[in-house]
C-alpha positions, -999 to 999 in steps of 0.1 A, spaced: 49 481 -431 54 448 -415 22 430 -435 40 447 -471 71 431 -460 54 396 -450 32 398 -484 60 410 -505 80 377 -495 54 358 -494 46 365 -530 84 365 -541 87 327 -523 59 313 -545 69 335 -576 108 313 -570 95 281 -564 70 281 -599 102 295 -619 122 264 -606 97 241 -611 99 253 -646 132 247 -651 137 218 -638 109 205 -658 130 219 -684 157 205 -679 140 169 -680 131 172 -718 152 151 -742 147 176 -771 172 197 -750 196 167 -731 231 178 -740 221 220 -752 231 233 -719 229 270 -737 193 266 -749 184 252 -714 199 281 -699 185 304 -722 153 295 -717 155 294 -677 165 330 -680 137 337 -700 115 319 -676 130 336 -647 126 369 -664 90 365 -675 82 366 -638 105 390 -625 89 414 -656 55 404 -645 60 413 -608 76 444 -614 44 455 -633 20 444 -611 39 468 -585 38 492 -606 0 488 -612 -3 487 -573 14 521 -568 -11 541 -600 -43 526 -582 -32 534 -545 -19 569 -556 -57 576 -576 -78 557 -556 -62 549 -526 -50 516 -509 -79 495 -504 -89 499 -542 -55 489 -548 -59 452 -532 -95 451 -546 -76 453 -577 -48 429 -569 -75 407 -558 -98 410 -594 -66 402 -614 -51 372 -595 -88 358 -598 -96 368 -631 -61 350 -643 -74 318 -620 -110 313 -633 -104 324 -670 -80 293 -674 -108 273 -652 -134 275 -671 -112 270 -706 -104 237 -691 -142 226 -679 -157 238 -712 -126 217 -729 -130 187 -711 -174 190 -709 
C-alpha cells in the first residue's frame, strides 16, 4: 500500500510539472499575447489530456491485475511507458540520419 501511494504521487508530481511546462510555454507565444480565453482554453485542454490519459492507464492497470495478476500488470506498465519512449526515439534518429 505504501509503494502505490509513493508511485501514485510520484507519477502525479511529474504528470503536474509537464502540464505546466506546457502552459507556460503557452503562454509565451505571441500568436496568443492578449487572448487570455484561448490561452486558458488550451491549458484546460492540456491539463485534461493528461488527467484523461492517467485515468486510462489506471484503468488498464486494474483489467491486467484482475486477469493476470499484479506483476503482469507492471510488466505492462513497463512495455507501454517504453514503447511511447523509443517509438518517438527512433522517429527522431531515422529523421535526423
Amino acid at each position: 500500500m505504501t509503494s502505490m501511494f509513493l508511485l501514485g504521487f510520484f507519477i502525479s508530481g511529474l504528470n503536474n510539472l509537464i502540464s505546466s511546462a506546457c502552459a507556460a510555454d503557452l503562454g509565451k507565444q505571441e500568436s496568443l499575447k492578449g487572448n487570455q480565453r484561448a490561452t486558458s482554453t488550451v491549458t484546460g485542454i492540456i491539463d485534461g489530456t493528461g488527467t484523461l490519459g492517467s485515468a486510462a492507464g489506471q484503468y488498464i492497470i486494474g483489467v491486467t491485475q484482475a486477469k493476470w495478476s499484479w506483476q503482469n500488470g507492471y510488466l505492462l506498465v513497463v512495455a507501454i511507458v517504453t514503447s511511447a519512449t523509443i517509438i518517438p526515439i527512433v522517429g527522431i534518429a531515422i529523421r535526423e540520419v
